[in-house]
Biotite code that builds the C-alpha atoms (Angstrom):
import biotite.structure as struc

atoms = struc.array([
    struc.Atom([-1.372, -16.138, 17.853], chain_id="A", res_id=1, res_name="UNK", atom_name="CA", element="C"),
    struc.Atom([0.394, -14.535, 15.038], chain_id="A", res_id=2, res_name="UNK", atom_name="CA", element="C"),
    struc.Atom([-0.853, -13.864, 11.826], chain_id="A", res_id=3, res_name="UNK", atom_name="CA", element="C"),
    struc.Atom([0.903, -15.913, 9.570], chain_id="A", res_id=4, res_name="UNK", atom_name="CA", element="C"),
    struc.Atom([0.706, -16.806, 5.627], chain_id="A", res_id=5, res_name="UNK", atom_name="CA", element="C"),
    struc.Atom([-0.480, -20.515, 5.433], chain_id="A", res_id=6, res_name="UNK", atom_name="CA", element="C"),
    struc.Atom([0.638, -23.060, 2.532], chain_id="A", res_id=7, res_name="UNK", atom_name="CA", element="C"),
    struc.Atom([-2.777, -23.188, 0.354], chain_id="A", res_id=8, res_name="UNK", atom_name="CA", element="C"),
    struc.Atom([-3.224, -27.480, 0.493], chain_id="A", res_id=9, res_name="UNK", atom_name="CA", element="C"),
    struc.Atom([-6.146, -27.318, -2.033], chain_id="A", res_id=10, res_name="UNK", atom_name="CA", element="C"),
    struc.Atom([-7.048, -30.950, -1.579], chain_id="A", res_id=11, res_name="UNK", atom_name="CA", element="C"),
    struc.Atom([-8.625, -30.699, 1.828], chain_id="A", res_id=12, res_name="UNK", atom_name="CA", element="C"),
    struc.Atom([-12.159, -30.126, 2.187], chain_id="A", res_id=13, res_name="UNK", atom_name="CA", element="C"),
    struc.Atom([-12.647, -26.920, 3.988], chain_id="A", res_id=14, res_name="UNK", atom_name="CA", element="C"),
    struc.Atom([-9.810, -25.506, 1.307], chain_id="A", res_id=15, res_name="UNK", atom_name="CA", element="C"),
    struc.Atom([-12.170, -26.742, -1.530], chain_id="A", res_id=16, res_name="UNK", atom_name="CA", element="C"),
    struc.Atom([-15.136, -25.663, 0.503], chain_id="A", res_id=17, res_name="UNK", atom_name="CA", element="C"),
    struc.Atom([-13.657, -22.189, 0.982], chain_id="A", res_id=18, res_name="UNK", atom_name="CA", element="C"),
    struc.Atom([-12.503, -22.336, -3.254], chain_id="A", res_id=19, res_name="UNK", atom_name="CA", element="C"),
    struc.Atom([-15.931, -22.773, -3.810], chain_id="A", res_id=20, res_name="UNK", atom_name="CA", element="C"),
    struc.Atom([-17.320, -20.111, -1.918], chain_id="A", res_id=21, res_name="UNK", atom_name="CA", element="C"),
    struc.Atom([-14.427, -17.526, -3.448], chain_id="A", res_id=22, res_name="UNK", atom_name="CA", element="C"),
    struc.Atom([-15.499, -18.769, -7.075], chain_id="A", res_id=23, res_name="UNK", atom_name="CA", element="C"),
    struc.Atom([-19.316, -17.912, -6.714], chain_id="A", res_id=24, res_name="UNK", atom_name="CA", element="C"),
    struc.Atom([-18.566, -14.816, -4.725], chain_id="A", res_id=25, res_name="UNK", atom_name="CA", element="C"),
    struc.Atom([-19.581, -12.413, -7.135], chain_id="A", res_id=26, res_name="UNK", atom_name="CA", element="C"),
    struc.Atom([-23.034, -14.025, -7.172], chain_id="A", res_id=27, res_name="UNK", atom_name="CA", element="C"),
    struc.Atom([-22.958, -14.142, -3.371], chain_id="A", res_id=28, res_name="UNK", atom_name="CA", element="C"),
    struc.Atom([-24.381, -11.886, -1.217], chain_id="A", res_id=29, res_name="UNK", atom_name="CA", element="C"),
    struc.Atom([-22.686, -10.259, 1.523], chain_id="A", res_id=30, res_name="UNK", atom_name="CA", element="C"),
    struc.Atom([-25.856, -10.973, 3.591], chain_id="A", res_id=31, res_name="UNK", atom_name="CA", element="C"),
    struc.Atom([-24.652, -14.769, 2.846], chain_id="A", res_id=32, res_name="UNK", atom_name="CA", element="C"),
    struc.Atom([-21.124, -14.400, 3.274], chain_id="A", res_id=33, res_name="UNK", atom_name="CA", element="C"),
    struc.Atom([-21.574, -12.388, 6.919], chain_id="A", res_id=34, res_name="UNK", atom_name="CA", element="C"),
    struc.Atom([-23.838, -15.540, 7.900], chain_id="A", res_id=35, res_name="UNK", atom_name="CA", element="C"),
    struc.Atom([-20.552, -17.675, 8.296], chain_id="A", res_id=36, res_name="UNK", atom_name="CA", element="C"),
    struc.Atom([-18.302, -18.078, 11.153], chain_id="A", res_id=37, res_name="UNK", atom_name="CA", element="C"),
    struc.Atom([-16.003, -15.211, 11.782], chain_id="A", res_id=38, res_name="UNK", atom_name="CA", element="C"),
    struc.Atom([-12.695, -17.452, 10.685], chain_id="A", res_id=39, res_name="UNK", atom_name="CA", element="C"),
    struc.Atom([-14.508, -18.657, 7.909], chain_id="A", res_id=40, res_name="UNK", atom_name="CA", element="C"),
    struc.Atom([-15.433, -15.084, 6.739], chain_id="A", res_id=41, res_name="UNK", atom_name="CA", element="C"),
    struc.Atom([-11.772, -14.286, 7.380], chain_id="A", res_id=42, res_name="UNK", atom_name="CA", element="C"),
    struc.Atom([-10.620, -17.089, 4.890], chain_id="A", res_id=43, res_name="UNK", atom_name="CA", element="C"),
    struc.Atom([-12.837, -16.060, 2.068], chain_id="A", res_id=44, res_name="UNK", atom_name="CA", element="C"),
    struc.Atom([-12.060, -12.299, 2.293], chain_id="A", res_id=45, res_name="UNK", atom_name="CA", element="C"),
    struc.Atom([-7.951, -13.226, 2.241], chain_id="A", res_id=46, res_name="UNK", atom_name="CA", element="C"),
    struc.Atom([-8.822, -15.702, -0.860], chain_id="A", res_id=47, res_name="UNK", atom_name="CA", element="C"),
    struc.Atom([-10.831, -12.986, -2.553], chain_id="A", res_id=48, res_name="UNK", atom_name="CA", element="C"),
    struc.Atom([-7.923, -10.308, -1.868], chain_id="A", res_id=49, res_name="UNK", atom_name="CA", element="C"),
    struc.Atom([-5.254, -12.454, -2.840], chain_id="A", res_id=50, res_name="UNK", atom_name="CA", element="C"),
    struc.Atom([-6.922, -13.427, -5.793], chain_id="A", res_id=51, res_name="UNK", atom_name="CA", element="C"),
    struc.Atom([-7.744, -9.769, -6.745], chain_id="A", res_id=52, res_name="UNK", atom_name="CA", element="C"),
    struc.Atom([-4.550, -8.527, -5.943], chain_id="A", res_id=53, res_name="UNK", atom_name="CA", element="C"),
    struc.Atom([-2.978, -11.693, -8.917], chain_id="A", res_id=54, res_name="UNK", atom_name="CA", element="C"),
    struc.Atom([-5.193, -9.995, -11.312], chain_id="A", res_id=55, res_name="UNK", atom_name="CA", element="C"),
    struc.Atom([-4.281, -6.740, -10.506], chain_id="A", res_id=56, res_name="UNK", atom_name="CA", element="C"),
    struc.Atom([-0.888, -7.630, -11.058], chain_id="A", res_id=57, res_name="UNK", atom_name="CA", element="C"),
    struc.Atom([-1.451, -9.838, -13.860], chain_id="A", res_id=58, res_name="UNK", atom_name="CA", element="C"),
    struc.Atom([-2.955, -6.934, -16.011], chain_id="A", res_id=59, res_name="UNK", atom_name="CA", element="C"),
    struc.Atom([-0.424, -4.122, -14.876], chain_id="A", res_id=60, res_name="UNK", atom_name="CA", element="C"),
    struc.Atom([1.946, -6.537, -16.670], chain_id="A", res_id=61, res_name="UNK", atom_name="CA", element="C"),
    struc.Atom([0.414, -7.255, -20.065], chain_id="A", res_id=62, res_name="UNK", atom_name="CA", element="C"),
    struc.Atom([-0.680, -3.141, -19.921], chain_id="A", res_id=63, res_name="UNK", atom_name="CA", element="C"),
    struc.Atom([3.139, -2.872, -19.653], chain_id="A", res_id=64, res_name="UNK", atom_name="CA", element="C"),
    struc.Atom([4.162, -5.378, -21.731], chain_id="A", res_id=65, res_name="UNK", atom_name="CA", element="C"),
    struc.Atom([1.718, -4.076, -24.611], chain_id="A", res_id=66, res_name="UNK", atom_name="CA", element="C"),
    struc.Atom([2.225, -0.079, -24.554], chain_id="A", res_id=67, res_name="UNK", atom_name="CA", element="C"),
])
């Protein structure tokens, strides 16, 4: 199978299960986040990277916008 980009439908419950898990990852442990099920692991590591990469983007554009 292919690795494609899925549509984010945040009103499912493994989508808000996996939202939850993203927003408390700083307090998680990677002990606790290695305990899940490999494609569960693999859908809170994308979430965390695309979020990440939004900020990272978000800043280099106010640092832009303000120098």
């Amino acid at each position: 199978m292919a690795a494609v980009e899925l549509e984010w439908v945040p009103e499912t419950l493994y989508n808000t299960a996996i939202s939850a898990v993203v927003d408390s990852y700083g307090r998680a442990r990677r002990r606790d986040i290695r305990s899940l099920p490999e494609n569960i692991q693999f859908d809170v590591y994308y979430k965390v990277r695309e979020l990440r990469i939004f900020k990272w983007c978000h800043l280099s554009a106010l640092r832009h916008f303000f120098t």
